[in-house]
C-alpha positions as semicolon CSV with decimal commas, in nm:
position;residue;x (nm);y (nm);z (nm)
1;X;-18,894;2,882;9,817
2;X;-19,082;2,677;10,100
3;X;-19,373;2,569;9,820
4;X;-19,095;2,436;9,599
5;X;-18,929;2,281;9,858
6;X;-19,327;2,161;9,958
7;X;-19,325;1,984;9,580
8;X;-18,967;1,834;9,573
9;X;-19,060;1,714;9,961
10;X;-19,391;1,548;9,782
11;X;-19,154;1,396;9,515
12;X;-19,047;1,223;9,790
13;X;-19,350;1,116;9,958
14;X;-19,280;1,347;10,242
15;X;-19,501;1,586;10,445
16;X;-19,510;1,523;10,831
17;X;-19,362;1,270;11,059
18;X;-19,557;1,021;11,302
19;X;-19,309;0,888;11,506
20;X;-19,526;0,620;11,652
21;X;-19,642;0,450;11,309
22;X;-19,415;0,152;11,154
23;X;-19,176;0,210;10,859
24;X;-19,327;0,183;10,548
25;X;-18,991;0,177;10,372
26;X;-18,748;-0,078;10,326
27;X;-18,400;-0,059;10,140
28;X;-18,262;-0,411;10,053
29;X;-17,894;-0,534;10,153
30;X;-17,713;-0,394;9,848
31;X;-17,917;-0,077;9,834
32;X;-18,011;-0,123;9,533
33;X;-18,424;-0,149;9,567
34;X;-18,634;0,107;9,815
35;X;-18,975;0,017;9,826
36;X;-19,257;0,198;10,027
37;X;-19,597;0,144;10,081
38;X;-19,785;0,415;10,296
39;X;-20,038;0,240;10,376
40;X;-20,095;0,315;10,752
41;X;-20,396;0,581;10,877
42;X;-20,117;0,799;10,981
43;X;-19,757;0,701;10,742
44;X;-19,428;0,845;10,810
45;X;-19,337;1,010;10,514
46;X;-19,012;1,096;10,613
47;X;-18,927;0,706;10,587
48;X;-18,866;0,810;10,189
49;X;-18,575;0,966;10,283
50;X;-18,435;0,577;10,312
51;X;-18,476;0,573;9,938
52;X;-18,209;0,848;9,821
53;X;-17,935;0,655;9,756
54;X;-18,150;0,378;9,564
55;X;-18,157;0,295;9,184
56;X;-18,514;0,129;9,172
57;X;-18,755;0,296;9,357
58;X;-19,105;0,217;9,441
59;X;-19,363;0,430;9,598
60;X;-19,742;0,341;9,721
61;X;-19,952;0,544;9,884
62;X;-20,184;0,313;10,014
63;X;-20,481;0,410;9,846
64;X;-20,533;0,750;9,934
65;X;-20,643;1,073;9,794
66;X;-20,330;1,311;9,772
67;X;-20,551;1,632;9,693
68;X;-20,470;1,800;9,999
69;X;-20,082;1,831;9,955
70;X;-20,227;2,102;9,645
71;X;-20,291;2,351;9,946
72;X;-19,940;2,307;10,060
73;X;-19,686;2,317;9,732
74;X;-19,694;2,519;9,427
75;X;-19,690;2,289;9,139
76;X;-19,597;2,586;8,843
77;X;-19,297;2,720;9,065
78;X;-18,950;2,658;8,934
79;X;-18,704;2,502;9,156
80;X;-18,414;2,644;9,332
81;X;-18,094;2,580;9,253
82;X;-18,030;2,392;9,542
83;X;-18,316;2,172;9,492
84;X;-18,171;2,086;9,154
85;X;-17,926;2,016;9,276
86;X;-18,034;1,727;9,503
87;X;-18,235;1,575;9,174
88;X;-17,947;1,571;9,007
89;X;-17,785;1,364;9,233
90;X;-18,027;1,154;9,291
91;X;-17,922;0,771;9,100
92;X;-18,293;0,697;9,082
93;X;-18,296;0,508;8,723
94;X;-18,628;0,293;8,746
95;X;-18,926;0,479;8,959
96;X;-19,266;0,336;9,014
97;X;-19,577;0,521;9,190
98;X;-19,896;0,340;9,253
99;X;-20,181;0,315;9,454
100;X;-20,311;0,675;9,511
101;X;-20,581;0,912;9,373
102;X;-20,377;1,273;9,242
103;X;-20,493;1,576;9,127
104;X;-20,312;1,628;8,741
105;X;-20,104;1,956;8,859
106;X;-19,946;1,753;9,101
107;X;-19,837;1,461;8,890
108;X;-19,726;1,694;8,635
109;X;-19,519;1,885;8,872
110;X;-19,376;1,550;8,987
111;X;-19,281;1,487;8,645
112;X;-19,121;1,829;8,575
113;X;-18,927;1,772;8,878
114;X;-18,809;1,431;8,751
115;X;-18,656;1,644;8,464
116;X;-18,383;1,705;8,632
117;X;-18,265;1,357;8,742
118;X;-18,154;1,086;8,531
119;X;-18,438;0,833;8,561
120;X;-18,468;0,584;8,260
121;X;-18,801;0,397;8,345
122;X;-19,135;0,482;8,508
123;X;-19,415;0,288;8,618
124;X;-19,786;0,437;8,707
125;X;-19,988;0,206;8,805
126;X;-20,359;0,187;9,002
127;X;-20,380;0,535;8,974
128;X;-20,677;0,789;8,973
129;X;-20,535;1,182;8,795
130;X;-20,830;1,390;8,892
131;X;-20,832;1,724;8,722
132;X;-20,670;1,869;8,476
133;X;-20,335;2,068;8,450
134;X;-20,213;2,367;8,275
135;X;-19,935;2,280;7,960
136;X;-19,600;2,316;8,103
137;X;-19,455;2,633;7,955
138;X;-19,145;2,475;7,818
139;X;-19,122;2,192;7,599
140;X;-19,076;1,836;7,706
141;X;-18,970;1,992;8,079
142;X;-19,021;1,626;8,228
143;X;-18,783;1,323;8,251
144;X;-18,571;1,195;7,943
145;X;-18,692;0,813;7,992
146;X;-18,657;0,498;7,778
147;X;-18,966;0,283;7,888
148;X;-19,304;0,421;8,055
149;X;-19,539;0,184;8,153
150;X;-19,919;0,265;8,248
151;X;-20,150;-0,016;8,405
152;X;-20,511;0,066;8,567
153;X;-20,442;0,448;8,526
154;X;-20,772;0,652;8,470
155;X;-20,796;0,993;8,333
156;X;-21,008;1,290;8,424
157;X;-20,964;1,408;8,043
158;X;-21,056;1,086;7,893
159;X;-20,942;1,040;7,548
160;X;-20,672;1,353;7,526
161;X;-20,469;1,195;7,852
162;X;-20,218;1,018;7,629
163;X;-20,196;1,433;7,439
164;X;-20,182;1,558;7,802
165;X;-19,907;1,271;7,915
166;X;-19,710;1,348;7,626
167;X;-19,669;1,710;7,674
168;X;-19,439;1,642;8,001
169;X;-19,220;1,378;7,862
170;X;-18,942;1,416;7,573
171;X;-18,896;1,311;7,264
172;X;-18,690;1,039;7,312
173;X;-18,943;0,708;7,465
174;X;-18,838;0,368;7,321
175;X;-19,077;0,146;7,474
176;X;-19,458;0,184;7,590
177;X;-19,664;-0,007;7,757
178;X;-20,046;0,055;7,852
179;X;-20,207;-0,254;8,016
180;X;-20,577;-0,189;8,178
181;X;-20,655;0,132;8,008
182;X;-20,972;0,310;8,078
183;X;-20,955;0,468;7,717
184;X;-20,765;0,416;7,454
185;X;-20,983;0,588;7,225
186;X;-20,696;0,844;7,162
187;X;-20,739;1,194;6,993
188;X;-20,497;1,135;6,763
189;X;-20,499;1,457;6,629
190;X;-20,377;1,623;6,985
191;X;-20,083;1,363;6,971
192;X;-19,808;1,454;6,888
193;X;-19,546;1,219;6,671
194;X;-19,347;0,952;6,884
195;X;-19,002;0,976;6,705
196;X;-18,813;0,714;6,888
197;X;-19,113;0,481;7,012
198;X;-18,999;0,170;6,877
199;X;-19,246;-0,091;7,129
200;X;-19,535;-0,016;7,213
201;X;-19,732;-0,263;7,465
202;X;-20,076;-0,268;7,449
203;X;-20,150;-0,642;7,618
204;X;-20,400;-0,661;7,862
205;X;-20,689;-0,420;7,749
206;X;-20,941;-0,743;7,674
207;X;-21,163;-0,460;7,559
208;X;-20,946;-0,307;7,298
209;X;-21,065;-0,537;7,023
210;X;-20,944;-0,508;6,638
211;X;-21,217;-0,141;6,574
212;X;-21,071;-0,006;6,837
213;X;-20,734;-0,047;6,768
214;X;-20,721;0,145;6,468
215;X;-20,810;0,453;6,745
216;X;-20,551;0,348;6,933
217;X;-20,263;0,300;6,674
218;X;-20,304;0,656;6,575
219;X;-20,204;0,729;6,195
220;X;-19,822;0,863;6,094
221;X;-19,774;0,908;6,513
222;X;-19,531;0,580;6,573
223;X;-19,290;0,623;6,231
224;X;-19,040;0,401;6,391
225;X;-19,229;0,156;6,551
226;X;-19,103;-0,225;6,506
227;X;-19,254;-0,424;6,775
228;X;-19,637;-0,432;6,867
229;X;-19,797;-0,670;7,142
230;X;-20,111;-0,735;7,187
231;X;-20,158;-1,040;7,430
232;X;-20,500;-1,010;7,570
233;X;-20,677;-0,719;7,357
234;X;-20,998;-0,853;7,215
235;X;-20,834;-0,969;6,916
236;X;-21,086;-1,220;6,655
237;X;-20,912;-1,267;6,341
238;X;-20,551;-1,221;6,228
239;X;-20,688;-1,067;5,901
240;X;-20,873;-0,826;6,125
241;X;-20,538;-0,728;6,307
242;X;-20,359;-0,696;5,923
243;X;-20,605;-0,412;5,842
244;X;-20,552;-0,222;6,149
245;X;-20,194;-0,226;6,082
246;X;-20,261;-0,099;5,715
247;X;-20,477;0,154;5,774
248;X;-20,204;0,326;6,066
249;X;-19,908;0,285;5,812
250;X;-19,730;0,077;6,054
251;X;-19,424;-0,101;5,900
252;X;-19,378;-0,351;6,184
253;X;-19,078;-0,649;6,242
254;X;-19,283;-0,826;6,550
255;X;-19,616;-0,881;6,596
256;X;-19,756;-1,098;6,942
257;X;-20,074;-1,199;6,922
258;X;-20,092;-1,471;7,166
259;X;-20,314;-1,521;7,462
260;X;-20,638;-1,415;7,215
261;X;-20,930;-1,643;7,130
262;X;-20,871;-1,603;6,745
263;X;-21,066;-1,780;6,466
264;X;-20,976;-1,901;6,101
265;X;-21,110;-1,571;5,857
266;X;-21,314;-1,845;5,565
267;X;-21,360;-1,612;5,313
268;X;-21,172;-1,285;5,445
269;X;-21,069;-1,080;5,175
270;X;-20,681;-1,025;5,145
271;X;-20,492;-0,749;5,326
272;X;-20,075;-0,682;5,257
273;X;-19,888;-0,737;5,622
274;X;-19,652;-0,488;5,682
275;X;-19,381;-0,612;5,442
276;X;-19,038;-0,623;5,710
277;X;-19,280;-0,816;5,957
278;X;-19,097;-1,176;6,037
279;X;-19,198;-1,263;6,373
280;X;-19,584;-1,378;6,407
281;X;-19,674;-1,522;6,743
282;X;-19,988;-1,681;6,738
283;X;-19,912;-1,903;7,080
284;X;-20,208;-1,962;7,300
285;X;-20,482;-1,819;7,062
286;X;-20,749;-2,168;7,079
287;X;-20,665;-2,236;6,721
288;X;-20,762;-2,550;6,551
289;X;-20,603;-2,470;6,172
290;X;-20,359;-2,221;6,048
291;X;-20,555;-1,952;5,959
292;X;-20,582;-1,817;5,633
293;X;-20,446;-1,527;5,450
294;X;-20,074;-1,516;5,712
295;X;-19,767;-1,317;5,544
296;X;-19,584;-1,529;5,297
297;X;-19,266;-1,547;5,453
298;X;-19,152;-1,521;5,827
299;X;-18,883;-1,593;6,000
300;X;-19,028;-1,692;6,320
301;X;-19,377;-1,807;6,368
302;X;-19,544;-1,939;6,683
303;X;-19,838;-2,186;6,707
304;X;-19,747;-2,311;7,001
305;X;-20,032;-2,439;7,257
306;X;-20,346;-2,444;6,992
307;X;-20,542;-2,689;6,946
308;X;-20,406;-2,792;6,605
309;X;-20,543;-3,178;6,602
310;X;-20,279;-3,268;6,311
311;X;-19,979;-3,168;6,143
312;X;-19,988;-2,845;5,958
313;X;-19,936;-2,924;5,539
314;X;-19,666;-2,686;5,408
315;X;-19,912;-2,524;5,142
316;X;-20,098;-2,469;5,444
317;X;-19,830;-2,269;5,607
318;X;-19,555;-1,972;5,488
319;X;-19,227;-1,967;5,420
320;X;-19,066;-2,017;5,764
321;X;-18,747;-2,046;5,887
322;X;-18,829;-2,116;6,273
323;X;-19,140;-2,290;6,316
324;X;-19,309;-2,376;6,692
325;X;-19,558;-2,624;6,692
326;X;-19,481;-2,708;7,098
327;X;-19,820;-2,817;7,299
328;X;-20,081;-2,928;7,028
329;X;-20,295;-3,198;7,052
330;X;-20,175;-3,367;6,723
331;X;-19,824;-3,398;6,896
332;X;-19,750;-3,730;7,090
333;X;-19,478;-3,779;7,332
334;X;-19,191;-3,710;7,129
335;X;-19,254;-3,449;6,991
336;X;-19,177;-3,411;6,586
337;X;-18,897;-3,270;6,443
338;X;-19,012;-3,290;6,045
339;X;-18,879;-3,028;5,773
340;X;-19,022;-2,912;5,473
341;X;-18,934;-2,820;5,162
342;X;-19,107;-2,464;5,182
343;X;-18,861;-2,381;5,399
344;X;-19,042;-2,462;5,734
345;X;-18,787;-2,588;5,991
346;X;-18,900;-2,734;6,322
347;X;-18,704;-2,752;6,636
348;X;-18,710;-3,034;6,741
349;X;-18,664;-3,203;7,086
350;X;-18,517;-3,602;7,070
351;X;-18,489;-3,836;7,330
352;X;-18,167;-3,943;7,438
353;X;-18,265;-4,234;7,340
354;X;-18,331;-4,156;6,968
355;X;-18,018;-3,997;6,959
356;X;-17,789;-4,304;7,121
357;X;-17,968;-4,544;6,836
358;X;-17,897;-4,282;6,587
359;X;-17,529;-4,259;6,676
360;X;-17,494;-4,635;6,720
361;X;-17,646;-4,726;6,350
362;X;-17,439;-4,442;6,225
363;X;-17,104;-4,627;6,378
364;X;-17,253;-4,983;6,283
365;X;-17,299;-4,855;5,866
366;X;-16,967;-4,673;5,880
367;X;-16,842;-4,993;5,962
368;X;-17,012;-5,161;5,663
369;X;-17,258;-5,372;5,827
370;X;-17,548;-5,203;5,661
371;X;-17,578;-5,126;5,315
């Protein structure tokens, strides 16, 4: 009983008061938002205790190795009832923990604690997991969330962490993200099938690049996965992108690939886009021409802030419905608002004074004084 109640303490962030050091905690006015950062030599951990009550929740630990609470909890030991108790009625609903090095068992046994609440959304981020953990010995014991999201998290087992991860979660994540990965090299064959996953965020791995994403878009794993991002990955060639998404099955509605320095593919051979795919966003990618070899039709497509030096020619472009064209050097002051006949519409912004001459010939001709 007193190693459980050691874990569910270190759920908390608690182990032993110092009176003397200054509150790392602070609950806002509606007590709504707890955040702590123990970053102090010597942190009073029983300051978590402020953050009960809250719904977002933030812990920090300042940096520090956590090893030694190991000696001190059991991390396989099932709770008491009365410790369930508490989790349950704890409102925690978005939970972040950041800024520490921890040994696997323990962030494991964190998670199969967080099992029993209700939390919807976690966030690990600058974290070292040293070690590795045994499988839990029930399925899916950890939290029932909606969105996990990992930034500059690094793994003692390398490529099988996202197999590992997996193990403690259930079935039912909608929306990943994984920014600043160490790996994502994954071995697909220890991961398991993400039924529900229908986001997954990989922006920010500059490293990832289009060979590597075929590892990380592991084959038949994300069957009902609609939206993919990937601002920021080491991303060439849209054509390059297409074949990764081919070769993982992936029968995507959204694709961002802004915020990459991508190049026209002269030449490239042809490769069939996911065929329900009708948002493209291409923003922010150093462009100077539409590239070659885009899906035929889109709804939505996004070429916003390129360096496009004149107007795109509708052979040149898909069938669009909503075209963006916003920030291009080709664009003066007022910015055009031209249709096509392929179907390309462009939003367009007027001046008020465009529109008051508009409106005033419009009166002037429906009074007959122009033809």
């Amino acid at each position: 009983m007193e190693r459980q109640l050691g874990l569910f303490l270190l759920l908390l962030t608690l182990a032993h008061t110092f009176p003397a050091a200054p509150e790392p905690c602070e609950l806002d006015d509606e007590g709504v938002r707890c955040a702590c950062n123990f970053s102090d030599p010597q942190p009073n951990w029983s300051s978590a205790f402020l953050c009960i009550g809250a719904i977002d929740v933030e812990f920090y630990g300042g940096g520090r190795s956590l090893e030694h609470f190991l000696k001190r909890v059991d991390t396989e030991a099932n709770p008491s009832k009365d410790i369930t108790d508490v989790l349950e009625s704890l409102q925690w609903e978005r939970l972040t923990l950041g800024n520490a090095r921890v040994p696997a068992p323990m962030l494991f046994g964190v998670l199969r604690f967080l099992g029993f609440t209700n939390l919807k959304e976690l966030t690990l981020e600058n974290l070292e997991v040293t070690g590795t953990a045994l499988p839990p010995l029930l399925e899916a014991s950890g939290p029932n969330l909606n969105t996990l999201r990992l930034s500059n998290v690094s793994w003692a087992t390398r490529d099988a962490w996202l197999a590992e991860l997996q193990q403690w979660l259930k079935p039912g994540l909608k929306v990943l993200h994984i920014a600043q990965a160490h790996s994502l090299n994954f071995s697909c064959e220890q991961v398991r099938v993400f039924p529900a996953l229908a986001t997954l965020d990989l922006s920010n791995n500059p490293e990832l690049g289009e060979r590597r994403l075929i590892s990380a878009l592991c084959r038949s794993k994300f069957p009902a996965l609609k939206v993919l991002a990937l601002r920021n990955a080491g991303m060439k060639t849209p054509s390059g992108v297409c074949s990764a998404l081919a070769a993982a099955s992936l029968q995507l509605e959204e694709l961002d690939l802004s915020h990459n320095s991508l190049r026209d593919t002269e030449g490239a051979t042809g490769c069939d886009w996911p065929s329900k795919l009708n948002s493209l966003n291409l923003s922010y990618t150093e462009l100077e021409q539409v590239p070659k070899g885009l899906p035929a039709k889109l709804s939505v497509l996004d070429l916003s802030y390129n360096r496009l030096y004149r107007q795109p020619r509708p052979d040149e472009l898909p069938k669009v419905v909503h075209l963006s064209l916003t920030g291009n050097p080709f664009l003066d002051s007022e910015t055009h608002s031209e249709g096509y006949n392929s179907g390309v519409v462009v939003a367009p912004v007027r001046s008020s004074l465009a529109v008051g001459l508009s409106a005033t010939l419009a009166v002037l001709q429906g009074a007959g004084l122009f033809a």
